[in-house]
C-alpha positions as CSV (number, residue, x, y, z in Angstrom):
1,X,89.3,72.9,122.4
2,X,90.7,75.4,120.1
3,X,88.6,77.0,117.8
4,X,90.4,78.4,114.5
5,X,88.6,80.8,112.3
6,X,87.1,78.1,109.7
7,X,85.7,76.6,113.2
8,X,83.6,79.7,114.0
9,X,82.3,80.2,110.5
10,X,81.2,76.8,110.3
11,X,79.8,77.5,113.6
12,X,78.3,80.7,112.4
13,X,76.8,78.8,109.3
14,X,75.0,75.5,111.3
15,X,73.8,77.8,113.7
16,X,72.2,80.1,110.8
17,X,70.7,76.5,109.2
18,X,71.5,73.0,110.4
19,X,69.6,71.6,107.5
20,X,72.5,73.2,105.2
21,X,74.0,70.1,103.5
22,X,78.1,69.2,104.0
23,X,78.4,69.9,100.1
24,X,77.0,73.7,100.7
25,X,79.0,74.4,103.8
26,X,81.7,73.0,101.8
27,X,81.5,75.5,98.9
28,X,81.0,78.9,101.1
29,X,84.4,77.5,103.2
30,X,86.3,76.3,100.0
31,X,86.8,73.4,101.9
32,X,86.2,69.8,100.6
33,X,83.2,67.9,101.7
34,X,85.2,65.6,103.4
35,X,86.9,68.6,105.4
36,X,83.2,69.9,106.8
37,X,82.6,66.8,107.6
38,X,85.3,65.9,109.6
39,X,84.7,69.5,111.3
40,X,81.6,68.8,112.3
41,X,82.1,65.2,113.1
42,X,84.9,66.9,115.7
43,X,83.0,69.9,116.7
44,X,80.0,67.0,118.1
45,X,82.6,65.2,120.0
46,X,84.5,67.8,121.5
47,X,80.9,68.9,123.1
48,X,80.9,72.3,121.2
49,X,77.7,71.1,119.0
50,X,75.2,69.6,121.4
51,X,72.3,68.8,119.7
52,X,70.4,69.7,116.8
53,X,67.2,70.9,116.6
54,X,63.8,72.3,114.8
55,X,62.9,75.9,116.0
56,X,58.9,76.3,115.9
57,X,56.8,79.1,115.8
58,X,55.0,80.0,119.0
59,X,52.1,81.4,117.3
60,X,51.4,78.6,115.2
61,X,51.1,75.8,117.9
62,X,49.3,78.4,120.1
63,X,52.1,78.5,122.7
64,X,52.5,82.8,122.5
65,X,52.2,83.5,125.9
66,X,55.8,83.9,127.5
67,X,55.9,84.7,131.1
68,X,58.8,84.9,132.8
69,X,58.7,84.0,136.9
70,X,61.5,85.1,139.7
71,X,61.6,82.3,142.4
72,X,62.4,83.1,145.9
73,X,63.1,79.6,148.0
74,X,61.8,79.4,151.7
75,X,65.8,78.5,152.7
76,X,68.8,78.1,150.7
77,X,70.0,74.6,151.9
78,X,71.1,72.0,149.3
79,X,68.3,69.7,150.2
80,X,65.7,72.6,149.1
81,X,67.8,73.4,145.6
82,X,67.8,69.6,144.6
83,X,64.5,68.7,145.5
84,X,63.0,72.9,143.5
85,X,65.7,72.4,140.5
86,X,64.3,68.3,140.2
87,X,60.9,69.6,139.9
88,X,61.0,72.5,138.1
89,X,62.8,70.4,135.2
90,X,59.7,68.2,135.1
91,X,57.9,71.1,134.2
92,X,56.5,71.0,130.4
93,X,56.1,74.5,130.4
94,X,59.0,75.8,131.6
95,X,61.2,75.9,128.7
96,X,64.2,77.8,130.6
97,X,65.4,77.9,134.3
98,X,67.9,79.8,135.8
99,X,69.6,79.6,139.7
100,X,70.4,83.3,139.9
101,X,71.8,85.9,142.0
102,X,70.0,88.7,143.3
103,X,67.0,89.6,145.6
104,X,65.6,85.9,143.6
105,X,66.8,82.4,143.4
106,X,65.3,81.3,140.2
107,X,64.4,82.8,136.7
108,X,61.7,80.8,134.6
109,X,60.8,81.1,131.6
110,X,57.2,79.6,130.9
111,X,55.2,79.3,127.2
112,X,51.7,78.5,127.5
113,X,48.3,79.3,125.2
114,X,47.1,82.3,127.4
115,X,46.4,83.7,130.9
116,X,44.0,81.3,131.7
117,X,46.8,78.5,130.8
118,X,49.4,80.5,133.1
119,X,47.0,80.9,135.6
120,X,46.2,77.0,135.4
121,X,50.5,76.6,135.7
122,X,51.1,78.9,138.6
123,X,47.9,77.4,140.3
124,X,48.3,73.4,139.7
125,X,51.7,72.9,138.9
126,X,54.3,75.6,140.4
127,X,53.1,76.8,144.0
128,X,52.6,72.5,144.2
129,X,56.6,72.7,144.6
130,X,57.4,72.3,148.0
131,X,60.0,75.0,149.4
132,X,58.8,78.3,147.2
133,X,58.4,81.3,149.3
134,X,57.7,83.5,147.0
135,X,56.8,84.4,143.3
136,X,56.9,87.3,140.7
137,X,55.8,86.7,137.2
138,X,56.0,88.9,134.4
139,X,54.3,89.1,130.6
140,X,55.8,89.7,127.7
141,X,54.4,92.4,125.9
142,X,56.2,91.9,122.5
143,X,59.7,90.2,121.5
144,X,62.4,92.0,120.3
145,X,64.8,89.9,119.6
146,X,65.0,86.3,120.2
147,X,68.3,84.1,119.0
148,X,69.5,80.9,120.1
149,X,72.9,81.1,118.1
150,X,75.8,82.4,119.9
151,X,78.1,84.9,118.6
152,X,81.6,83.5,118.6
C-alpha cells in the first residue's frame, strides 16, 4: 500500500493518541470528518493499523522490573523452534520475543514485580521449556526511552 503524506500524519497523530476523535484529526489535517474516517477505515484494512490499545504504567500495577533474557537452544532443528517459540508465547510475562542472530537464538523481554518474581519465572516457568541450553538475563537499570510509535 501506498502511503501519501496525509497517510503518515494521520499515522503520526493516532499513534501520538488513538483516543483523538475523527472530528479533531479532521481539523489539524483540514480534512473533512468523513475523509479521516475513510483513512482510517482503509489504513485498518490494508493491515497498516493493527490494533488499538491502552498503554499502562509499569509502576502503577507494580510490574517495574524489566529483564531482558538471551536464549541459546540445545539444537537448531525446526521441531525445537516450534515447540520454544509455542511456549514462550504462553508466557504472561514475557511481553516481547525475538528469534535473533548472533552468539543467541532468542531475546525476551520479561516485566514482573521484582527479583524474587523473576527469580520465581526463570525457576518455574522458563528453564520448564524443553530444548533451552542456555540463558543470560539482564536488568534494567533505568529507561531511557521507550516508544511504541513508529517513525514513518
Amino acid at each position: 500500500m501506498h502511503l501519501d503524506h496525509i497517510d503518515i500524519k494521520l499515522l503520526g497523530f493516532l499513534q501520538g493518541d488513538s483516543k483523538q476523535t475523527n472530528k479533531e484529526l479532521s481539523n489539524k489535517l483540514n480534512l473533512s470528518v468523513t475523509a479521516v474516517y475513510e483513512r482510517i477505515k482503509k489504513l485498518e484494512r490494508e493491515g497498516v493499523i493493527s490494533g488499538y490499545v491502552a498503554l499502562v504504567d509499569k509502576a502503577v500495577v507494580n510490574k517495574d522490573f524489566v529483564a531482558f533474557c538471551h536464549i541459546k537452544l540445545v539444537k537448531h532443528s525446526q521441531e525445537y523452534v516450534v515447540k520454544f517459540e509455542q511456549e514462550v508465547a504462553n508466557l504472561m510475562e514475557v511481553v516481547e520475543c525475538y528469534h535473533i542472530s548472533g552468539d543467541y537464538d532468542y531475546l525476551l523481554k520479561v516485566i514482573v514485580s521484582d527479583m524474587e518474581a523473576f527469580r520465581e519465572f526463570m525457576v518455574n516457568k522458563l528453564t520448564s521449556i524443553n530444548h533451552i541450553g542456555s540463558t543470560h538475563s539482564m536488568f534494567v537499570i533505568n529507561e531511557v526511552k521507550h516508544t511504541t510509535a513508529i517513525n514513518i
